[in-house]
N, C-alpha and C positions, 0 to 999 in steps of 0.2 A: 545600267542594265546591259547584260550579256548575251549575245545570240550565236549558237552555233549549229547550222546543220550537218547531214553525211545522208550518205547512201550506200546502201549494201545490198548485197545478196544473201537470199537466207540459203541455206545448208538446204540438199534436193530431198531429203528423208523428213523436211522437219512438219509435225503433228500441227492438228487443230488445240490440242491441249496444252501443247508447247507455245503457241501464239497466244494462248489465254493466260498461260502462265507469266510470261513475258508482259503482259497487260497489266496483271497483275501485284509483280513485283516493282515497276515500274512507276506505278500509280503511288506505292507507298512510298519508292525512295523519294522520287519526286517531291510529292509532296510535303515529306520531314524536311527537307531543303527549300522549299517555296520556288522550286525550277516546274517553270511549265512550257509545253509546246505543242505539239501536232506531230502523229507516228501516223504514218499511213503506210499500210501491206498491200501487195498486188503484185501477182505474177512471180512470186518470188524474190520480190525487191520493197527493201523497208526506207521508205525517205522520212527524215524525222528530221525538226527542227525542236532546239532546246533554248529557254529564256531563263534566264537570274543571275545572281551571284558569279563573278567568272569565276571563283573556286569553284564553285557549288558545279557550272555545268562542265567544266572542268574534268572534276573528281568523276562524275557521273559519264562524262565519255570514254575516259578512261574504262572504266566498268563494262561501258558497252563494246568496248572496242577488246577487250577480252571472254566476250561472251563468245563460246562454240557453236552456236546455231545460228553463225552467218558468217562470212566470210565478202572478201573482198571491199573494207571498207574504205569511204572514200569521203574527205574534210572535203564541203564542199565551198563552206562560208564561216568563217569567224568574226567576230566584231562588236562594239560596242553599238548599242543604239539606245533613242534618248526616251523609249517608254517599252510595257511591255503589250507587246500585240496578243497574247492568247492568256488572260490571265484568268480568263472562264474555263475554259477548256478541258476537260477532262478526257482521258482517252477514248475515243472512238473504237469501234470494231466493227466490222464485218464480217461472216463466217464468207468463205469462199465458195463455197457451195450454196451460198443462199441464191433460190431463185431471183432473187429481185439485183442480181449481181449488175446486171447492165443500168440499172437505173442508178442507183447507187453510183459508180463511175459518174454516167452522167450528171446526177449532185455532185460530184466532189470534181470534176471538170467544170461545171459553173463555177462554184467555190473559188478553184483557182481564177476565173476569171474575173473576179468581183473583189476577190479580196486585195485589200492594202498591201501595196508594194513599195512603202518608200522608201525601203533600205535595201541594201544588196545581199543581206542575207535572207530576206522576203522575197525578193525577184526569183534568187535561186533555188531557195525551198519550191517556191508554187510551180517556179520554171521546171525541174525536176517531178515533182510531183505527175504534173499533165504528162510528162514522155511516160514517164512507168505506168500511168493511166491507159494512153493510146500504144503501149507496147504491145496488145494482146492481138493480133493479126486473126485468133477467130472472131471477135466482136465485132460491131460496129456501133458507134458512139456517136453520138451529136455532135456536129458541129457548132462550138461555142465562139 
């Protein structure tokens, strides 16, 4: 089993439809490949971590890392690890505008807090994850 995350920045124009769409498309490639992980949007920063095949996530970073609606990407973790951690997982979303936006963060900051870290590409996914979390200086958030 293969695991690879990154983090980017999305493009400052990009839509609620475009995030959907990106959900979307995603959900199918994925899937035809048996590559699963965990995308999480916030503030304009997408941290995703990928699990399967090293072809398979491979081919698919490649993909993303061609897509025009982000820019600044960044390998954060490659590696082989000895199961897969998100193999329930289906994509998550959040509308950005949803009222319930602070709670939300706070799930997905417990989340990080709780969840399996025993590989180094787990540490840096969730490690990641929580700064883009706590990046938003109007909010204020739980301390976990």
């Amino acid at each position: 089993m293969y695991q690879l995350n990154y983090h980017s920045k999305s493009i400052p124009e990009l839509e609620l439809v475009q995030l959907e769409n990106i959900l979307e498309t995603a959900s199918v490639i994925n899937a035809s490949k048996d590559v699963t992980g965990c995308l999480i949007y916030h503030n304009h920063s997408f941290v995703q971590i990928l699990e399967g095949e090293k072809k398979d996530v491979l081919e698919i970073f490649e993909k993303i890392k061609a897509d025009n609606r982000h820019d600044s990407i960044t390998l954060l973790w490659e590696n082989y690890v000895e199961k897969r951690y998100f193999n329930r997982w289906s994509m998550a979303f959040h509308r950005p505008e949803d009222q319930f936006s602070t709670q939300f963060v706070n799930n997905l900051l417990m989340l990080s807090s709780f969840s399996e870290k025993s590989s180094g590409s787990l540490r840096s996914f969730w490690g990641h994850v929580r700064r883009v979390l706590e990046s938003d200086p109007k909010q204020e958030y739980e301390t976990i």
